[in-house]
TORFILUM-85951 format. One line per field, with one value per residue (C-alpha): residue in one letter; residue number from 1; x, y, z negated. Coordinates in steps of 0.25 Angstrom, whole numbers, padded with zeros to 4 digits. Example, Ala and Ser with C-alpha at 12.3 -4.5 7.8 and 13.67 -1.06 7.14 Angstrom:
<atoms>
code <- A S .
pos <- 1 2 .
xx <- 0049 0055 .
yy <- -0018 -0004 .
zz <- -0031 -0029 .
</atoms>
This chain:
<atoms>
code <- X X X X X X X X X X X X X X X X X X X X X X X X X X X X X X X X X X X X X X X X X X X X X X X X X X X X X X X X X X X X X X X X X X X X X X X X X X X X X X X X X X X X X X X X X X X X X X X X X X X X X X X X X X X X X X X X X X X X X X X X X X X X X X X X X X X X X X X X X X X X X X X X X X X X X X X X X X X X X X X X X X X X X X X X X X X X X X X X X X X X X X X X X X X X X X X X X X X X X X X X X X X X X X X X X X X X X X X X X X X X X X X X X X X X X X X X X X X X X X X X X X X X X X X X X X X X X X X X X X X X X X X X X X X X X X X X X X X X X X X X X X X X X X X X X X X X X X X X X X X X X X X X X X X X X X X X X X X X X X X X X X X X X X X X X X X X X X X X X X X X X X X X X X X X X X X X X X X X X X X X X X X X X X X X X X X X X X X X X X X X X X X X X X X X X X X X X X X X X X X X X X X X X X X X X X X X X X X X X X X X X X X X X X X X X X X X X X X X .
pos <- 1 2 3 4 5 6 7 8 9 10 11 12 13 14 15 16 17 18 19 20 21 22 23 24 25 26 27 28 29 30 31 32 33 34 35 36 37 38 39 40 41 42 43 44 45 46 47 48 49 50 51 52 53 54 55 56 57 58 59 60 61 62 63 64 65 66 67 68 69 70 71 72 73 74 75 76 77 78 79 80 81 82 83 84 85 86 87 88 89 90 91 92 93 94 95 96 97 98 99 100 101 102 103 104 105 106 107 108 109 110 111 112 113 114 115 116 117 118 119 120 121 122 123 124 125 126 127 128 129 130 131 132 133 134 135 136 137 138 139 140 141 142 143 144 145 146 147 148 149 150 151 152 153 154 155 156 157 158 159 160 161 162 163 164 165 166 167 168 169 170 171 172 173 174 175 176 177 178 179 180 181 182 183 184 185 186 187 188 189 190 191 192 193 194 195 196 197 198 199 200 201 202 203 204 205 206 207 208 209 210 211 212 213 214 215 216 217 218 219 220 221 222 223 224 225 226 227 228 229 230 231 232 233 234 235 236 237 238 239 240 241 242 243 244 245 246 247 248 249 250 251 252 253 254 255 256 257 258 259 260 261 262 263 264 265 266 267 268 269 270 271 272 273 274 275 276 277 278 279 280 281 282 283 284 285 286 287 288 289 290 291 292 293 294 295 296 297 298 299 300 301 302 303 304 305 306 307 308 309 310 311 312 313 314 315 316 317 318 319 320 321 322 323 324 325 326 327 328 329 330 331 332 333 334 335 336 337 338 339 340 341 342 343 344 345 346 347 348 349 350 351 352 353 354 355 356 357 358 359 360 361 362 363 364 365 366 367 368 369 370 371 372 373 374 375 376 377 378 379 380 381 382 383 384 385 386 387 388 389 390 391 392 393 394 395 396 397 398 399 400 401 402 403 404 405 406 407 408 409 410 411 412 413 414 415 416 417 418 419 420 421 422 423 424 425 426 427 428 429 430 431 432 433 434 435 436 .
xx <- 0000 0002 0003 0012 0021 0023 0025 0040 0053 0065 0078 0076 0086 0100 0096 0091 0100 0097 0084 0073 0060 0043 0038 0025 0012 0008 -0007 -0012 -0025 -0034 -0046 -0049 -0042 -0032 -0019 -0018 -0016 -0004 0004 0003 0009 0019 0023 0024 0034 0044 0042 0043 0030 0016 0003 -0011 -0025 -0035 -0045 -0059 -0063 -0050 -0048 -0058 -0056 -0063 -0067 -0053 -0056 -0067 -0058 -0047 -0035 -0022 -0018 -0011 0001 0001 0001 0013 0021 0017 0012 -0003 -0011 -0027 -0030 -0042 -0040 -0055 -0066 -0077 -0088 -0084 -0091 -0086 -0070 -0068 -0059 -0055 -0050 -0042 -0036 -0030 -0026 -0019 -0013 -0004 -0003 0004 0011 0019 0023 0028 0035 0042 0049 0036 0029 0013 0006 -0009 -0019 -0033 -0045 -0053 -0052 -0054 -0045 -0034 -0040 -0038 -0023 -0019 -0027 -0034 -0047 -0054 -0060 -0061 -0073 -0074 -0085 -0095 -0094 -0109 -0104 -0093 -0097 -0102 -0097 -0105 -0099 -0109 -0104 -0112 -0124 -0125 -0125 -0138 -0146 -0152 -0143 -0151 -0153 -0139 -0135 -0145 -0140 -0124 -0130 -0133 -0120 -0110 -0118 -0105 -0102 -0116 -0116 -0104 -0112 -0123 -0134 -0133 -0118 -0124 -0109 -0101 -0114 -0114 -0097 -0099 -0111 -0101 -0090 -0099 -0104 -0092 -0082 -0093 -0086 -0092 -0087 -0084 -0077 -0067 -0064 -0061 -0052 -0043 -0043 -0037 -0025 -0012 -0012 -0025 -0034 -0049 -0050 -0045 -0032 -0019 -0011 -0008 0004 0014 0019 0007 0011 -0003 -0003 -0016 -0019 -0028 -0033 -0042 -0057 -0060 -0049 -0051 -0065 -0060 -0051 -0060 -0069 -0057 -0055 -0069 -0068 -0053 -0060 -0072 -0060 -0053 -0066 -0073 -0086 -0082 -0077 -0089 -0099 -0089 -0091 -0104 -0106 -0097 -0102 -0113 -0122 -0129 -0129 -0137 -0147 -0150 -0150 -0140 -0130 -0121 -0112 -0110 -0099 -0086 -0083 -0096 -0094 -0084 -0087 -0089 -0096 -0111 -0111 -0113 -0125 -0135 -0125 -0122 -0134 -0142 -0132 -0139 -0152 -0154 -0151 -0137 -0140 -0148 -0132 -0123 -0133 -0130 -0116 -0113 -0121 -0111 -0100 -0105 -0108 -0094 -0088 -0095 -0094 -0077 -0078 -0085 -0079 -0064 -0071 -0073 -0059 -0055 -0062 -0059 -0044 -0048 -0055 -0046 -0033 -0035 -0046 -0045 -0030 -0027 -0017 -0017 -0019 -0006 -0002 -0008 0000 -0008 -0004 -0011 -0015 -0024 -0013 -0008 0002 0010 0007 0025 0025 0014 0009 0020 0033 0026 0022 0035 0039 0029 0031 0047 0046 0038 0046 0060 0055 0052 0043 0038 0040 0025 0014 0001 -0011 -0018 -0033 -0040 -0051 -0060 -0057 -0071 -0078 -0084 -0087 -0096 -0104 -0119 -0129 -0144 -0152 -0165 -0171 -0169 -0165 -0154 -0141 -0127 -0115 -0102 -0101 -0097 -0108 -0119 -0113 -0111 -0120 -0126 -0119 -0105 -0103 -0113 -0121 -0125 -0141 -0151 -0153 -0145 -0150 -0148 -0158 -0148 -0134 -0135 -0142 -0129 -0124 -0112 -0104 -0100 .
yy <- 0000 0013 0017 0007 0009 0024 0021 0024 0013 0024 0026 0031 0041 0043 0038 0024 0022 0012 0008 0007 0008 0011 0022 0022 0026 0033 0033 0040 0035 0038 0045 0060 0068 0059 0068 0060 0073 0078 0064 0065 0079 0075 0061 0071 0081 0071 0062 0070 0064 0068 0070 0062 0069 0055 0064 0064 0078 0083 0082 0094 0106 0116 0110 0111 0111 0100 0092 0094 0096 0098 0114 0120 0123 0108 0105 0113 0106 0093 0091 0086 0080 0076 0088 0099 0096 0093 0104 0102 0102 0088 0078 0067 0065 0050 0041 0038 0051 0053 0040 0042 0058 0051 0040 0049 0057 0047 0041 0056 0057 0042 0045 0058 0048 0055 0049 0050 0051 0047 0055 0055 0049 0045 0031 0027 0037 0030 0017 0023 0025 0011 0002 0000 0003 0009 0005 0016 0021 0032 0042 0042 0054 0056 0067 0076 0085 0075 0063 0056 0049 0037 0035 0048 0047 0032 0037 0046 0034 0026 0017 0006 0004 0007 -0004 -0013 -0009 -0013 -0025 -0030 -0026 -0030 -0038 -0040 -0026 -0022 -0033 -0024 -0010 -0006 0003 0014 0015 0022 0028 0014 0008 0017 0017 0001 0003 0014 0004 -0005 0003 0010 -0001 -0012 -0021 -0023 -0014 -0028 -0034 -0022 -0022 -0039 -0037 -0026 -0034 -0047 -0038 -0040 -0035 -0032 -0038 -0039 -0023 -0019 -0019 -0018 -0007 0006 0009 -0002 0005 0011 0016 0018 0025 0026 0037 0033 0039 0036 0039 0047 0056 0057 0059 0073 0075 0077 0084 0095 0095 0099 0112 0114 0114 0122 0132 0132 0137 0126 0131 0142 0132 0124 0135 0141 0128 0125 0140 0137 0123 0115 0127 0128 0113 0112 0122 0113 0102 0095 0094 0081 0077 0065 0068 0076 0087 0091 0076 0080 0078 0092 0097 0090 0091 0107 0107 0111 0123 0125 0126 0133 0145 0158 0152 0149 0155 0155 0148 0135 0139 0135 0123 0117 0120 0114 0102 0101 0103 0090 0083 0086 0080 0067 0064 0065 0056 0047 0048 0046 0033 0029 0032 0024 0011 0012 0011 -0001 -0009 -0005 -0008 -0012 -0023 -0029 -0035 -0038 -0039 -0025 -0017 -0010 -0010 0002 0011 0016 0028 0032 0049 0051 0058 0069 0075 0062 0063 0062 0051 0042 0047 0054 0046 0034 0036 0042 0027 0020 0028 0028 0014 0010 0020 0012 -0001 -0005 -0010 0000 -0001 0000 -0009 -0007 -0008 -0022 -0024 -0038 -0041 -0050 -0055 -0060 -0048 -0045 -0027 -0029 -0037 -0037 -0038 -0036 -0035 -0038 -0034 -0019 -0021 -0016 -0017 -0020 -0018 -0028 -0038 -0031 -0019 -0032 -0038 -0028 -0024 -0008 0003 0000 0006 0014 0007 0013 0013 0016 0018 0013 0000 -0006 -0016 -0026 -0029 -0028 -0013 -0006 0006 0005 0020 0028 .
zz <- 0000 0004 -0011 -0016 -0007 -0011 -0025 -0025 -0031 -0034 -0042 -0055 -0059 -0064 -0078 -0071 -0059 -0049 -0056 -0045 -0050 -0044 -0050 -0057 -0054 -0068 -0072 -0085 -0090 -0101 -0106 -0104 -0113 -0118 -0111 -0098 -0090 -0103 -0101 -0087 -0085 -0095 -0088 -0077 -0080 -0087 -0074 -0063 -0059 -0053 -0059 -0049 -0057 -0057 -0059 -0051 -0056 -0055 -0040 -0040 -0039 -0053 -0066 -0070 -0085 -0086 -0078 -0086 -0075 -0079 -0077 -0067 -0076 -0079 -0064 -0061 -0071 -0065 -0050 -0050 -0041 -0036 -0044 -0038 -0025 -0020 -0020 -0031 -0022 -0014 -0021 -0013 -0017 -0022 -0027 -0014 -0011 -0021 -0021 -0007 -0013 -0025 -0019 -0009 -0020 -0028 -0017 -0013 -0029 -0027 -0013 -0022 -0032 -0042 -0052 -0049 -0063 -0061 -0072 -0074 -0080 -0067 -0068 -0053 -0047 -0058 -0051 -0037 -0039 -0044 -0039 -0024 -0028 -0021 -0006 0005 0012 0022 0022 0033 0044 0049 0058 0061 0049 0038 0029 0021 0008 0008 -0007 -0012 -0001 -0008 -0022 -0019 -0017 -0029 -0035 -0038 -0023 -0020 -0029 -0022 -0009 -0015 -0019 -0005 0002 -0011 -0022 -0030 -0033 -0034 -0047 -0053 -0052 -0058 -0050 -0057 -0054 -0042 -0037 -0039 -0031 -0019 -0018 -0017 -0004 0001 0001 0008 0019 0022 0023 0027 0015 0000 -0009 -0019 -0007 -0005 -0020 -0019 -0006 -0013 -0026 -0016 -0012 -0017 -0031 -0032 -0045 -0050 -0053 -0039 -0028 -0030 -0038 -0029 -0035 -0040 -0053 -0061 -0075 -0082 -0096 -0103 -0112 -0126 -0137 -0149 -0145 -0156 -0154 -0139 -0142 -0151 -0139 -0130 -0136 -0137 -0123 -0119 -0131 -0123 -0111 -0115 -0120 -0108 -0099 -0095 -0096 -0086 -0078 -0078 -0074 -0064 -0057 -0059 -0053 -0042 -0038 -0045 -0048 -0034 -0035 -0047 -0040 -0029 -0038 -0031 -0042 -0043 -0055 -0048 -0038 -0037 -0048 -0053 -0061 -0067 -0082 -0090 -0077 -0078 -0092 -0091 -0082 -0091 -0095 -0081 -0075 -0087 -0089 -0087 -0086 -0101 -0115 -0121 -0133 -0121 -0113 -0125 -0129 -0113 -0116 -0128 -0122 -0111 -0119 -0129 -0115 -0110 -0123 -0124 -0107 -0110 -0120 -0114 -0101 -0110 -0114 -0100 -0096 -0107 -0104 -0090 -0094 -0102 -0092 -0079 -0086 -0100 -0101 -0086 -0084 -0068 -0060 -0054 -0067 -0072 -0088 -0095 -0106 -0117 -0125 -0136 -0135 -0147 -0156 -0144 -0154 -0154 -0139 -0134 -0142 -0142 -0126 -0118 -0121 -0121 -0107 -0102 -0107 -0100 -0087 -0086 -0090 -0077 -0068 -0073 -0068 -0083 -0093 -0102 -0118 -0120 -0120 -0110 -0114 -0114 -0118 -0121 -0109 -0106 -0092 -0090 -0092 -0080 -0081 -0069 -0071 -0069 -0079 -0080 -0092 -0092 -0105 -0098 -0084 -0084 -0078 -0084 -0078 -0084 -0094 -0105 -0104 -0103 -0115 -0124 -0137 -0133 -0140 -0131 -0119 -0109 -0097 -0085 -0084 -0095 -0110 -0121 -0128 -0141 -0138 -0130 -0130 -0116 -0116 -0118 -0110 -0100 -0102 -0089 .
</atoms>
């Protein structure tokens, strides 16, 4: 691959003459607000390397506070990349995109003898740049003027039919997603009837290739270095909250209503507003539309009720979206040994002023230990798993007629984790809620 072959086998220097070794991909993981953007300008600086944003909001360009991009003086002190690059009105940038973007990106950084540095909390742009993922479709030109993305012209049809529609042309990934997973759904029909193969059958030939295992193709890049960034829950939970009171210090409520003024409000007054797509998901954004919307047009004591409620609804939407991160890392890499998934590093962030020695030397460790050719001093991060669990599963339960997607979420006792349609339940173990 194209990719692999640009990953670059070079002398290291004077100190270590003669020694050849392939330098590493390095990917930072870990929840929101646990300081992967801090270690990453740091690892930066002291290696000479070069800093790739895995961030779907941060592609765009506005929002630069409720995004939480790294400043422009932090840029100059080390070169970014895939940062406020794409217009905020295009709805329609994907994974895809910035896959091919990224992956020439990282492949010039390796052909200049740099390390590229892969940040960010966006789990499948991670999963774009270390494994083959993804399948590619092209859009469909129905004139000179006009392409349609049949992904998004899919999704505006009921999901219920659409997963009946799946069903028919690929029963086996239909059993794996549940209808109300509309976008998931109407990716798998647009793989269908743009390449004329099942979505499940592209993922099985890419998982036969060399190197390839049960959760995808083979690795993209031959020497990842992957550092996972953790922290107590409580004491993330209190960080966070900090960081939204920093941000509403910083401005961000201007910012919110310049862009609302700028871009969403004639939206909203033809009632054709979608948080669904492109920037205007971003979260911190929906969760002010009573406030947006409303200001002017009501009293000020109703105006700082609508705020308050946005700022409370900006809180708890971080910390569970830092949950999210968090057990994606567990079941990507942690929970789900294969062939194809890379050790993991942890380090521990919950006391930051012991941060140079319990975070950043640590990883300066880790990092030159893969870049000399040996094995680091630290041990990755292994979890115990149960190999027969099957997290697609499909289940259907017909005390509420509901159903259940994984077997995990089926067998369960309610109270754990969310599920993606109805009300919670305490009536049946098997009532419980998957979280998103």
């Amino acid at each position: 691959m194209a990719a692999v072959a640009a990953s670059r086998t070079v002398s290291v220097g004077s100190g270590l003459r003669g020694l050849r070794r392939t330098l590493p991909l390095v990917v930072i993981l870990g929840a929101t607000g646990t300081g992967k953007s801090t270690l990453a300008l740091q690892l930066g600086q002291r290696l000479g390397g070069e800093i790739v944003s895995a961030d779907s909001m941060q592609v765009y360009e506005g929002l630069d506070i409720i995004t939480n991009k790294v400043s422009a003086q932090e840029q100059r002190i080390c070169q970014h990349h895939m940062i406020s690059f794409v217009d905020p009105l295009v709805t329609n940038y994907t994974v895809v995109d910035f896959r091919n973007k990224a992956t020439t990106l990282i492949e010039d950084i390796f052909a200049r003898d740099k390390i590229p540095i892969v940040v960010g909390g966006t789990n499948y742009y991670i999963e774009s740049l270390l494994w083959k993922v993804l399948v590619n479709t092209k859009p469909r030109e129905m004139n000179t003027e006009k392409v349609i993305d049949l992904k998004v012209e899919l999704e505006k049809e009921d999901g219920h039919a659409l997963h009946k529609r799946l069903s028919q042309v690929d029963p086996e990934m239909a059993t794996k997603l549940h209808p109300h997973d509309k976008r998931k759904v109407a990716r798998s029909l647009q793989v269908f009837e743009e390449t004329g193969i099942s979505h499940s059958e592209c993922l099985h030939r890419q998982h036969a290739e060399e190197g390839g295992g049960p959760l995808g193709g083979p690795l993209k890049f031959p020497n990842p270095c992957i550092l996972w960034l953790h922290a107590d829950q409580t004491v993330l939970d209190e960080r966070l909250d900090k960081r939204v009171d920093d941000m509403l210090a910083a401005g961000l409520v201007e910012e919110l209503r310049n862009f609302h003024r700028c871009y969403n409000q004639k939206k909203v007054a033809e009632n054709s507003q979608d948080y669904q797509h492109g920037i205007f998901q971003s979260i911190g954004f929906k969760e002010f539309h009573e406030y947006l919307t409303t200001e002017g047009k009501c009293t000020p004591e109703i105006s700082n009720q609508l705020l308050k409620k946005g700022i409370e609804a900006l809180k708890q939407v971080t910390k569970r979206y830092a949950r999210k991160q968090n057990r994606w890392v567990k079941n990507r890499f942690l929970s789900r040994p294969g062939p194809s998934v890379p050790p993991v590093y942890g380090l521990e962030v919950s006391d930051v002023s012991k941060w140079e020695e319990s975070v950043l030397e640590p990883a300066l460790e880790i990092v030159q230990s893969f870049i000399q050719g040996r094995k680091p001093a630290a041990t990755p991060i292994k979890m115990p798993c149960n190999e027969t669990e099957n997290k697609r599963s499909y289940h259907v339960c017909d005390l509420c007629d509901r159903i259940i997607i994984g077997d995990r979420e089926w067998a369960e006792p309610s109270g754990g984790e969310i599920a993606l349609e109805g009300k919670p339940s305490n009536s049946s173990k098997r009532h419980k809620e998957a979280e998103e």
